[in-house]
N, C-alpha and C positions, 0 to 999 in steps of 0.2 A: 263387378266393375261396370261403371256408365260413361259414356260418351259425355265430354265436358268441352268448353273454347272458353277463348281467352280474348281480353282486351286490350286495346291500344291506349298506352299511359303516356303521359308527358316526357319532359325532359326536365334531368334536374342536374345540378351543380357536383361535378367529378370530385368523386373522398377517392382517395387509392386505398386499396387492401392488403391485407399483408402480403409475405412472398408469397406467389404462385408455387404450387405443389409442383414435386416431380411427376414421374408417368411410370416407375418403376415398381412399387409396392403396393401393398394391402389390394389383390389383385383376384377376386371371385375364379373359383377353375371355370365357370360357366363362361368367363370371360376370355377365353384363350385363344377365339379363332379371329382371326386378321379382321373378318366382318362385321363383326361386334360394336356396334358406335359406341362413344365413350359416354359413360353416363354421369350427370350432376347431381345429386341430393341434396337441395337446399331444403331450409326451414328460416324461417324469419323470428327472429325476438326482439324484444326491448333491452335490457342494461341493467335488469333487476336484480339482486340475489337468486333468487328462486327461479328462474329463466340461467342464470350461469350453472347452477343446478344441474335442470332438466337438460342444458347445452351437453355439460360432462356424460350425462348417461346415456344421452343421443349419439356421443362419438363413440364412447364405449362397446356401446352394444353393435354401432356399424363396423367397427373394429374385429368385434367378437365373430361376428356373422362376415365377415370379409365381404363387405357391402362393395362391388366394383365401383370405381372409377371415381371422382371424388364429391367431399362431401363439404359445405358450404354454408356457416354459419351466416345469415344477415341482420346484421344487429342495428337499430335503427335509432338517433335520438340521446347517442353518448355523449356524456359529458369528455370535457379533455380526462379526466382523473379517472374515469369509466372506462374509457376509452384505451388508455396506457396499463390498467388494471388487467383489462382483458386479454390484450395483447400479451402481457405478460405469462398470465395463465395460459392463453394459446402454445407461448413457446415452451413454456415449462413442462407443460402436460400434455396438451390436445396432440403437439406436433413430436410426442415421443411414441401415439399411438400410430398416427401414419401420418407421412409428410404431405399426403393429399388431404387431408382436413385443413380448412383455414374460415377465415373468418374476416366477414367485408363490412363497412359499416358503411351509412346512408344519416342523411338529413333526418330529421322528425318529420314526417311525412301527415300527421294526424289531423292537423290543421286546413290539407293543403288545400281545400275545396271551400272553406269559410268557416266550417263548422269546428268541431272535439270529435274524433274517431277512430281510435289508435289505430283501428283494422287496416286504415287505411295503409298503413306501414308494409304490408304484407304484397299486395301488389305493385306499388310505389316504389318498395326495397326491390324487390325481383327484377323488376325495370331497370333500377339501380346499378343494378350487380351484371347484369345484361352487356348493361352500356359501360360502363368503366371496371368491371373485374373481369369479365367473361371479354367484354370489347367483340359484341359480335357481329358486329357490319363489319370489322376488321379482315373477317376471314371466311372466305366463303364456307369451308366444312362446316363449318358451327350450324350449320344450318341439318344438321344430321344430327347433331349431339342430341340425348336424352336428358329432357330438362323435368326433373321430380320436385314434386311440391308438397313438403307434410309438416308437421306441426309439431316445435319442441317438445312434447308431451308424450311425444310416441315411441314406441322402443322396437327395433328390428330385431324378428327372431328369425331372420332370413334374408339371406339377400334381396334385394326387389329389384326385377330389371323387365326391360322395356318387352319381353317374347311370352305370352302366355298356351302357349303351343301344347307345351305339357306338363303345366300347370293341374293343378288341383284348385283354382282359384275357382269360384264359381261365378261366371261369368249371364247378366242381366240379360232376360229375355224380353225386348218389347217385340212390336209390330214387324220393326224390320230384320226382327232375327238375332243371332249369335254372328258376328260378323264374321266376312269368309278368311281375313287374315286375325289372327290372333296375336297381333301383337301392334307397338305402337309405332305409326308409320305418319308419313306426312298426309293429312287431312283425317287422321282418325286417333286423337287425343284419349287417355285412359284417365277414370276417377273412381274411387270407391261408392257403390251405390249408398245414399244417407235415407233416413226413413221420412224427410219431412213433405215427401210428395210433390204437391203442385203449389207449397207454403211462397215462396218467393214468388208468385203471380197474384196471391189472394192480397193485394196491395192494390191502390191507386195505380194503375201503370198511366194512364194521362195525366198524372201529375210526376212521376218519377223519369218520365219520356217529355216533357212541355216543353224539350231544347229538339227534342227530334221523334216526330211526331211519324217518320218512316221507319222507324226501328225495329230487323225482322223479329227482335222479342216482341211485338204487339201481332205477329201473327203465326206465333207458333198453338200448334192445334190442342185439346186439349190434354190428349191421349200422349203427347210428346212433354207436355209440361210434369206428367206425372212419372212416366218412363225413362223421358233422356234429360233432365235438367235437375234433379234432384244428387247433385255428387257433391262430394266432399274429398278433400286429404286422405291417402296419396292422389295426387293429381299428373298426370305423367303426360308429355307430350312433345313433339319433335322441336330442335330450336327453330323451325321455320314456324312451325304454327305460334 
């Protein structure tokens, strides 16, 4: 696992999601002491066939593995008939598996910048779901909650939660060490370490930066771009950060 942050996204136009889950079921035993924050598992998709799919085997197996606390379909860019589709399958199926899986939907976010970029979706829905499903300026705790970020594609053969303590996970050594708390707290964000290095610098950064020519990514060292910036999915971290 690699230290990852996050960005500050716009504001966009309120969709409501469906009912909000109980707090009663599909409840990890890891999860049993009062201190335990509650944890979120989203993933973002589009509206596809094969994304409803991957959706089904993603609650499945968080089902299977009694994934605590709940888990958060963000589906991005439905049609109305996509849209009441989904919904439908949610109730029929998703929410026989546990009443905490649901499913928020968002604008098409792909466009939002001038260009074509579905990815866009991914941060844009998060933000989305933040602000009007989560609603979390609403409520101070929220800012303790475990907010997980992974990609319909992935199957949990485990729960995942926010304590890597005593884990078996193998945890990334750069410069500044094994960090001295093992787990995910407010200013130390969790990501899977990816193999692509220091791929995301080897760009133009004075042209990808030409709106903000102070941005601490133009002076992260090089030793850091190779160590602490290369993560990917799962991406774990506090709702404050």
């Amino acid at each position: 696992m690699a230290a990852s942050s996050s960005d500050k996204l716009a504001n966009t136009k309120a969709i409501p999601r469906i009912n909000s889950p109980d707090k009663t079921d599909n409840q990890s035993s890891s999860s049993s002491s009062s201190s335990f924050p509650v944890h979120y598992t989203t993933f973002s998709t589009a509206c596809s066939a094969s994304q409803n799919w991957q959706s089904f085997m993603f609650f499945y197996f968080a089902a299977k593995v009694r994934q605590p606390g709940y888990v958060v379909r963000i589906a991005s860019g439905c049609t109305d008939e996509q849209q009441a589709q989904l919904l439908d399958f949610q109730k029929t199926h998703i929410s026989k598996l546990s009443t905490k899986f649901s499913v928020h939907f968002t604008p098409d976010f792909s466009t939002v910048s001038g260009d074509s970029y579905k990815y866009y979706n991914k941060p844009f829905g998060l933000q989305h779901w933040l602000e009007h499903g989560l609603k979390y300026t609403q409520d101070k705790t929220n800012e303790d909650v475990i907010v997980m970020i992974l990609d319909p594609d992935m199957i949990l053969l485990r729960p995942l939660t926010y304590d890597f303590t005593e884990s078996n996970v193998m945890i990334h050594k750069s410069r500044r060490g094994v960090p001295k708390v093992k787990k995910v707290v407010h200013g130390q964000p969790w990501a899977s370490l990816y193999a692509f290095g220091n791929g995301p610098f080897r760009v133009d950064l004075d042209y990808v930066f030409a709106d903000n020519k102070t941005s601490n990514a133009l002076k992260v060292s090089g030793e850091e771009q190779n160590h602490n910036y290369p993560g990917g999915p799962p991406y774990m971290a506090t709702g404050k950060d």
